[in-house]
C-alpha positions as CSV (number, residue, x, y, z in Angstrom):
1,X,-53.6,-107.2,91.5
2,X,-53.7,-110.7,89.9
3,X,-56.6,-109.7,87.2
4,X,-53.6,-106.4,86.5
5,X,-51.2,-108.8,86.2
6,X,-53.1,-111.0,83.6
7,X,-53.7,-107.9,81.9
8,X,-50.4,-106.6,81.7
9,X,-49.3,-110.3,80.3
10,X,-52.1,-110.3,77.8
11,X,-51.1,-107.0,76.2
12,X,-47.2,-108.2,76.2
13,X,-48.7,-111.0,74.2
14,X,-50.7,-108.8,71.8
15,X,-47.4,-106.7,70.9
16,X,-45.2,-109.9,70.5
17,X,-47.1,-109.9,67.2
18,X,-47.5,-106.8,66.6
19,X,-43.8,-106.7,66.7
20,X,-43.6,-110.1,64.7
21,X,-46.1,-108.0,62.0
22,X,-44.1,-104.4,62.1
23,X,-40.9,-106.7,61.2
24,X,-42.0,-107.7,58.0
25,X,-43.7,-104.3,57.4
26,X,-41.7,-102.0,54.5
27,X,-43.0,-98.6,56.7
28,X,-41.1,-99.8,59.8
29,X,-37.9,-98.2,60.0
30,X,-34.9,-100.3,60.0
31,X,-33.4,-100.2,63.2
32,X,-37.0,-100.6,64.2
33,X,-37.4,-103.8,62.2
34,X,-34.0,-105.4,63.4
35,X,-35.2,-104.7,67.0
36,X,-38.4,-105.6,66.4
37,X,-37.6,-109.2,64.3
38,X,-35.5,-110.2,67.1
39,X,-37.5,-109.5,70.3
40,X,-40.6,-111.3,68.1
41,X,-38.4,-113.8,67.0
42,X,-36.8,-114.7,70.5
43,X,-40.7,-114.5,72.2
44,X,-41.7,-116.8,70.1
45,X,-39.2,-118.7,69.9
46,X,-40.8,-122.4,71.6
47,X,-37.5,-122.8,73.5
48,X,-35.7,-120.1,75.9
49,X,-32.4,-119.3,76.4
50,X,-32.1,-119.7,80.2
51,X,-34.5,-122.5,80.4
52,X,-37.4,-121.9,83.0
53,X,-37.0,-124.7,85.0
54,X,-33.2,-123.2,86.5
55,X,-34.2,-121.8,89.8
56,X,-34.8,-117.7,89.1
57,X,-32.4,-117.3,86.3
58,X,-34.9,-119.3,84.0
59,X,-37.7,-116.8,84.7
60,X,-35.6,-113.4,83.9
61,X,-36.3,-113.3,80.1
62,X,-39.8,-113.9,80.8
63,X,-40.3,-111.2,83.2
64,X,-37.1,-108.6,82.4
65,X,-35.5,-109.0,78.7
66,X,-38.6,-109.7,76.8
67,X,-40.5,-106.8,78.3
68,X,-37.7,-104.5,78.4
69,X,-37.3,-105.5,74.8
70,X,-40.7,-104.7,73.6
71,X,-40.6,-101.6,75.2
72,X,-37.7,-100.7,73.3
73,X,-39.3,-102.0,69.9
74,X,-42.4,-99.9,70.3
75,X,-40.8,-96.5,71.1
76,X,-38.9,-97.2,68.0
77,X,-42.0,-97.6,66.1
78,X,-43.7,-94.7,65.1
79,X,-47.3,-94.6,67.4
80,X,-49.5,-94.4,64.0
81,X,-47.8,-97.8,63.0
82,X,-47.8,-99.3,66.0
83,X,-51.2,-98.7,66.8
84,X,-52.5,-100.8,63.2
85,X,-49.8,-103.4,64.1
86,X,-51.6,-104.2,67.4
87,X,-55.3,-103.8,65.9
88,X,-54.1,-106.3,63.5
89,X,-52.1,-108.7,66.2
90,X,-55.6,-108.6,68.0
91,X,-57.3,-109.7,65.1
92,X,-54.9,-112.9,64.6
93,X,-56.6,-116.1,65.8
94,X,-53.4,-117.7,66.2
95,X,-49.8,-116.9,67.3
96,X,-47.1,-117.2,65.2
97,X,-43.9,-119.9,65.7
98,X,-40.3,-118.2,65.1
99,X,-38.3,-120.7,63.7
100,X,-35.8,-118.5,63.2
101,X,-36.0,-117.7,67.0
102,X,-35.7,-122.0,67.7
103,X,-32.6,-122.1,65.3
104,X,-31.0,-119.1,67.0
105,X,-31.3,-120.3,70.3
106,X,-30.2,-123.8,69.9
107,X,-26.8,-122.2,67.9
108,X,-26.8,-120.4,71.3
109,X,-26.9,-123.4,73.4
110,X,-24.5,-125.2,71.3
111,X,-21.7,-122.2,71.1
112,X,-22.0,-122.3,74.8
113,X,-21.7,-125.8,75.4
114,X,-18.5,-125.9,73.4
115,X,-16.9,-123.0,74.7
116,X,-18.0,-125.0,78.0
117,X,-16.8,-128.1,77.0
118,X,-13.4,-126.2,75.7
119,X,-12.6,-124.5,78.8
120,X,-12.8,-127.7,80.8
121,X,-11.2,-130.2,78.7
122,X,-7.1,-129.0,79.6
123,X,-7.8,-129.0,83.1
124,X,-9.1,-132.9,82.6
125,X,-12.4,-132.0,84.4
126,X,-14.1,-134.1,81.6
């Protein structure tokens, strides 16, 4: 079960760049590319939106929204494509960064904190 596992995390690797290489391919289809950009860019992103050290929550992008994500990228991809953006991922010697990914969820984390910091401040909780 564990050497499935490893497997199974391996592979969600290899398409993380094949998805970060189909999103900057002109034969992906649009909706495709927009899908795919933002699954790649949030992935490798080096900061998470639900951070993993919160008790469960922190793990579900990791193990739910990612996956479901790709999943979602790849069917959108058609299978000819796909299969030369994951020979190519496997080829990489290193992963990409998203920057894009790190600004995005930092704007995410700052929205929230105002909204947060907002809501509280009439009640004088602050």
């Amino acid at each position: 079960m564990w050497n499935r596992l490893r497997n199974w995390a391996r592979l969600m690797k290899r398409d993380v760049i094949a998805l970060w290489i189909a999103a900057r391919d002109p034969r992906t289809p649009v909706l495709a590319k927009i899908v795919a950009a933002a699954i790649a860019a949030y992935a490798l992103s080096p900061i998470d939106f639900i951070p993993d050290f919160i008790p469960v929550f922190g793990y579900i992008d990791d193990v739910i929204i990612v996956p479901v994500g790709i999943f979602l990228a790849v069917r959108l991809i058609p299978p000819s494509l796909m299969k030369e953006f994951r020979e190519s991922s496997s080829q990489r010697l290193q992963r990409p960064s998203s920057t894009a990914g790190f600004v995005f969820i930092l704007v995410l984390w700052l929205v929230a904190a105002s909204l947060l910091f907002w809501w509280l401040w009439p009640w004088g909780a602050l």
